[in-house]
C-alpha positions, -999 to 999 in steps of 0.1 A, spaced: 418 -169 -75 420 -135 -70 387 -123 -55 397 -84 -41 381 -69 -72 345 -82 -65 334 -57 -37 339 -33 -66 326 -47 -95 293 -53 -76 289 -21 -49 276 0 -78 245 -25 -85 230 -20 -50 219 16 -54 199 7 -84 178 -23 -68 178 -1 -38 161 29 -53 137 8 -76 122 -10 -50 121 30 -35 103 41 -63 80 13 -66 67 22 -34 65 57 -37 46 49 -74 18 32 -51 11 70 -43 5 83 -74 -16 49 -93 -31 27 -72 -39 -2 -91 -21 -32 -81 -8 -15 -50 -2 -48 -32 24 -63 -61 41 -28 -62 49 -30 -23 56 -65 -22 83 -55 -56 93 -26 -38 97 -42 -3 118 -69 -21 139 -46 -40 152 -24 -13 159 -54 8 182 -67 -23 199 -37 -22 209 -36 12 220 -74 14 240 -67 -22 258 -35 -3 265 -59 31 277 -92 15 291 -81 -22 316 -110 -28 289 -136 -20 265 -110 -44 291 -116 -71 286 -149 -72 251 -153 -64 235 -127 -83 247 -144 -114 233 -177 -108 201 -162 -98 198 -144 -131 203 -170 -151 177 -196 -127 150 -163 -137 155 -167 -174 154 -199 -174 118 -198 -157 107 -168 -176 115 -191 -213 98 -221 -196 63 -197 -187 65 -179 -219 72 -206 -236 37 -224 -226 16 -198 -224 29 -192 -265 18 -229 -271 -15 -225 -251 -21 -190 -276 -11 -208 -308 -38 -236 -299 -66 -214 -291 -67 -196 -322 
């Protein structure tokens, strides 16, 4: 298996975590309302970043699985929380 084209296929996706989690903590500045969830997001966002640009091939694989383990907790949450709002009315 031919594994020299991960480092580029997944190089270009650190900038992007990197400056979200930036700009999440530079938005604490301008609204502070749930100041504490945007540093902790933008604490853990910059800190994805920089392990995505250190280790990309084991980001290539990881990243994926890790995608699909959130989406499968986001249906499960939303899924509930519709049931508990179609029983209260």
């Amino acid at each position: 298996m031919d594994w020299s084209h991960a480092d580029r296929d997944h190089t270009a996706y650190w900038p992007l975590v990197a400056y979200t989690g930036l700009f999440l903590i530079l938005s604490i500045f301008k609204d502070s309302s749930q100041w504490i969830w945007r540093l902790i997001s933008g604490v853990i966002g910059v800190l994805a970043g920089i392990l995505v640009l250190q280790h990309p091939l084991q980001s290539a694989v990881i990243l994926p699985a890790s995608i699909v383990f959130i989406l499968g907790i986001m249906g499960i949450v939303i899924g509930i929380t519709s049931l508990i709002a179609a029983f209260e009315g």
